[in-house]
C-alpha positions as CSV (number, residue, x, y, z in Angstrom):
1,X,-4.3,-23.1,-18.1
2,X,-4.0,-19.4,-17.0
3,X,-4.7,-18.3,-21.0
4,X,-7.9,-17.3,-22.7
5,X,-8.4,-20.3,-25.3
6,X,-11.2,-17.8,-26.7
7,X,-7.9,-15.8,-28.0
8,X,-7.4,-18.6,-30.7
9,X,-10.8,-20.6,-31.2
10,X,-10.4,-22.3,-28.2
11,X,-9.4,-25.9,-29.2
12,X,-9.8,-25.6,-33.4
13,X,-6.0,-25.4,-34.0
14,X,-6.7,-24.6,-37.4
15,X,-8.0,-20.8,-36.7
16,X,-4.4,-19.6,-36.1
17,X,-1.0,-20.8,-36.9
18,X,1.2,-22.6,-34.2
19,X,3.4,-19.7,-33.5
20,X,1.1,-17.0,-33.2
21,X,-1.2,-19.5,-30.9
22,X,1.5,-20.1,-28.4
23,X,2.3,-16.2,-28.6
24,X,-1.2,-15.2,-27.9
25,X,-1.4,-17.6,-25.1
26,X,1.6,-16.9,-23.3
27,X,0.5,-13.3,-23.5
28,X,-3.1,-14.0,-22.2
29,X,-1.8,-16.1,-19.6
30,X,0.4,-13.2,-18.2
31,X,-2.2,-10.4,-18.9
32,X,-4.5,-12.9,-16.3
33,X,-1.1,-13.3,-14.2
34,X,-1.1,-9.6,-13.6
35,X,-4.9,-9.3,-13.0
36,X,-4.9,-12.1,-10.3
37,X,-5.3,-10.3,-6.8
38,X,-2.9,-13.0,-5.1
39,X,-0.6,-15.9,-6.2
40,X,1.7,-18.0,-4.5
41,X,5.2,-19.4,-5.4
42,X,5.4,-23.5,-3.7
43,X,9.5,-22.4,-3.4
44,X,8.7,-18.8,-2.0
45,X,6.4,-20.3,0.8
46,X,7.0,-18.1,3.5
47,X,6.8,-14.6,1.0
48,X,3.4,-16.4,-0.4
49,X,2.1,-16.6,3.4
50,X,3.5,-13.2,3.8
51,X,1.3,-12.0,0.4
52,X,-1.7,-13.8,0.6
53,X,-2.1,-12.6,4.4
54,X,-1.8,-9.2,3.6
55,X,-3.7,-9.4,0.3
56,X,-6.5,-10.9,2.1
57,X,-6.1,-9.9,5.7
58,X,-6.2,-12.9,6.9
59,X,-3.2,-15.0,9.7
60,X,-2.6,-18.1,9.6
61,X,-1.8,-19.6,12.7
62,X,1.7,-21.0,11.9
63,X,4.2,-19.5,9.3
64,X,4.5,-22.0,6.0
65,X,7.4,-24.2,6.3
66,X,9.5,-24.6,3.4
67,X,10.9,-27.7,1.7
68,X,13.4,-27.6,-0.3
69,X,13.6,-31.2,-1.6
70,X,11.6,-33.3,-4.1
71,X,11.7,-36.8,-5.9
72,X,12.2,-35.0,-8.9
73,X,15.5,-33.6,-7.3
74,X,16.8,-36.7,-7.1
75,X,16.3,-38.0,-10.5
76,X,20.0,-37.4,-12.9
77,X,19.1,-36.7,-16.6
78,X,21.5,-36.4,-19.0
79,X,22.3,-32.5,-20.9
80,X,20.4,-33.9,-24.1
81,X,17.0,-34.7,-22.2
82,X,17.1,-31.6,-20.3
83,X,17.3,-29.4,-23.3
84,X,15.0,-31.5,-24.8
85,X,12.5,-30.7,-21.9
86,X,13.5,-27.3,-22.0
87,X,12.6,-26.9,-26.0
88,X,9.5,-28.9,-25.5
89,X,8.1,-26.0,-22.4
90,X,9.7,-22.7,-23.7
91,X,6.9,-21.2,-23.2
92,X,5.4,-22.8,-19.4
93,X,9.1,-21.6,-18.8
94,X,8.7,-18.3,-20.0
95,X,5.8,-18.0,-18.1
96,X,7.1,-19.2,-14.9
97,X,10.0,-16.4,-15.0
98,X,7.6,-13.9,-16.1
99,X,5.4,-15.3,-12.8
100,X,8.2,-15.4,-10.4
101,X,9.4,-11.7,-11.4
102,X,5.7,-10.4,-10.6
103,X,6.0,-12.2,-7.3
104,X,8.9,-10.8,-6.9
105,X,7.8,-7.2,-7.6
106,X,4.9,-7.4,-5.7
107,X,6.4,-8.6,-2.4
108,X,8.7,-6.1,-2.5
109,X,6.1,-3.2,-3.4
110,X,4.1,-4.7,-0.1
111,X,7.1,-4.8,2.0
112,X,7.7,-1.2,1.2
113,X,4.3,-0.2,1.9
114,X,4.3,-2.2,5.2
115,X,7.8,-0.7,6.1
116,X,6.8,3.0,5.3
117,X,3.4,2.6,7.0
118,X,5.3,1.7,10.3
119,X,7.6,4.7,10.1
120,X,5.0,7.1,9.5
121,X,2.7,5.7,12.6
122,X,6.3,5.8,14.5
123,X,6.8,9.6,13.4
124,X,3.0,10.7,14.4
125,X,3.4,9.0,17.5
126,X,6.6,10.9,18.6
127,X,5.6,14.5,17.1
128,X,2.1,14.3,19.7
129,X,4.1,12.6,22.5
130,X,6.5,15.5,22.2
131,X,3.6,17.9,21.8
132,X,1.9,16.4,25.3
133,X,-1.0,15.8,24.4
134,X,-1.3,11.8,25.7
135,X,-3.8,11.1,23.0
136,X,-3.0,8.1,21.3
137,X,-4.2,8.2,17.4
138,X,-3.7,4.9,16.9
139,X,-6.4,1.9,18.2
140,X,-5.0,-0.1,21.5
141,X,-2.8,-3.6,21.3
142,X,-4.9,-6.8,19.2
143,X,-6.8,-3.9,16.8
144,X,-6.7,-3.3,13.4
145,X,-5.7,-0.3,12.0
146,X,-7.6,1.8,9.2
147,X,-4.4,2.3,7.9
148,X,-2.7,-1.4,7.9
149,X,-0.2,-2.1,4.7
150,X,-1.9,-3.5,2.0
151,X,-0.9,-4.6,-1.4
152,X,-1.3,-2.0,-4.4
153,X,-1.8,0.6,-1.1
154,X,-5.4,0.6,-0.3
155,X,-5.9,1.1,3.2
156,X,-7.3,-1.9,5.3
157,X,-10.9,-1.2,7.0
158,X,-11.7,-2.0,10.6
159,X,-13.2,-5.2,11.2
160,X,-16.0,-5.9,13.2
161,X,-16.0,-5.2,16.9
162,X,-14.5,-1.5,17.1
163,X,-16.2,1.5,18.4
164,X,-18.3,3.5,16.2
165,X,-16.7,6.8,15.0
166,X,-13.3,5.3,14.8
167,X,-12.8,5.0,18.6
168,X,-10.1,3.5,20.2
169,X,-10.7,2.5,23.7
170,X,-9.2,5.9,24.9
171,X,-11.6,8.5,25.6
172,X,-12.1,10.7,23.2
173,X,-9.4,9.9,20.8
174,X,-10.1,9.4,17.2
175,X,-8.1,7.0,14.5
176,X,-6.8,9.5,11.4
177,X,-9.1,9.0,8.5
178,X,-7.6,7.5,4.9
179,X,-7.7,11.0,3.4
180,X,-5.7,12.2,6.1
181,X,-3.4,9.5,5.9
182,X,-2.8,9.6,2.2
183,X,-1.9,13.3,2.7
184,X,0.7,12.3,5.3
185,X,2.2,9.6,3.2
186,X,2.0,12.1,-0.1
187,X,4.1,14.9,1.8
188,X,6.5,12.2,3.6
């Protein structure tokens, strides 16, 4: 479902042979994977909230709870079925590791970001706290910050409702700019 069927002559099974078919597809479908902005994992709820909030800047009121358990858990099938299913969706299966690794990767790569965002706002805070000069550079509680994590590192824009300029609510004081930033993060 994720492949381009134009690949292969979309249903005309007789443009291509078998093999190279299901090779073209699997590879479309993870070319269009890896293109996707977001996707979600049903057994990684929590990361996939996590991802999809960040991705889109967006919170859900309530974290996604995670079950563990299915009908299909239940069900006992002998060694010969399950290879049998296994032969007959090589390649769904393929594409489902392939899909769980990018998850994978990008959660991580967003955690980062998030993490190393929070110690640089940490370090700017304490070098002009110990310089004295009780300007904060950084909005007040509730705002969004130009410089929020996002995934693939862009830097999050304020929404609606702030000061023009880049004000925060303390006089005078202006939020850092993305160029700025991105030096900061280059040189840390």
């Amino acid at each position: 479902m994720l492949a381009d069927l134009s690949l292969v002559g979309c249903y005309n099974m007789s443009t291509v042979p078998e093999k190279k078919r299901a090779q073209l597809l699997l590879e479309s479908a993870k070319k269009n994977l890896r293109d996707m902005s977001f996707f979600g994992l049903t057994e990684y709820q929590r990361k996939t909230q996590f991802l999809f909030e960040r991705t889109f800047r967006l919170r859900f009121i309530r974290p996604f709870m995670q079950y563990n358990s299915t009908r299909a858990a239940g069900v006992d099938l002998d060694n010969t079925t399950v290879q049998r299913i296994e032969e007959l969706n090589e390649l769904d299966m393929e594409l489902y590791d392939y899909a769980r690794d990018l998850f994978q990767q990008r959660y991580q790569y967003t955690r980062q970001q998030e993490r190393r965002q929070q110690r640089i706002k940490n370090h700017l805070q304490q070098s002009h706290q110990g310089l004295g000069l009780g300007v904060s550079l950084w909005p007040s509680h509730g705002r969004q910050s130009s410089v929020s994590t996002q995934e693939e590192g862009e830097g999050e824009r304020e929404e609606g409702g702030g000061e023009e300029g880049g004000r925060t609510e303390e006089a005078g004081s202006r939020l850092p700019t993305e160029d700025y930033m991105n030096q900061i993060i280059n040189r840390w």
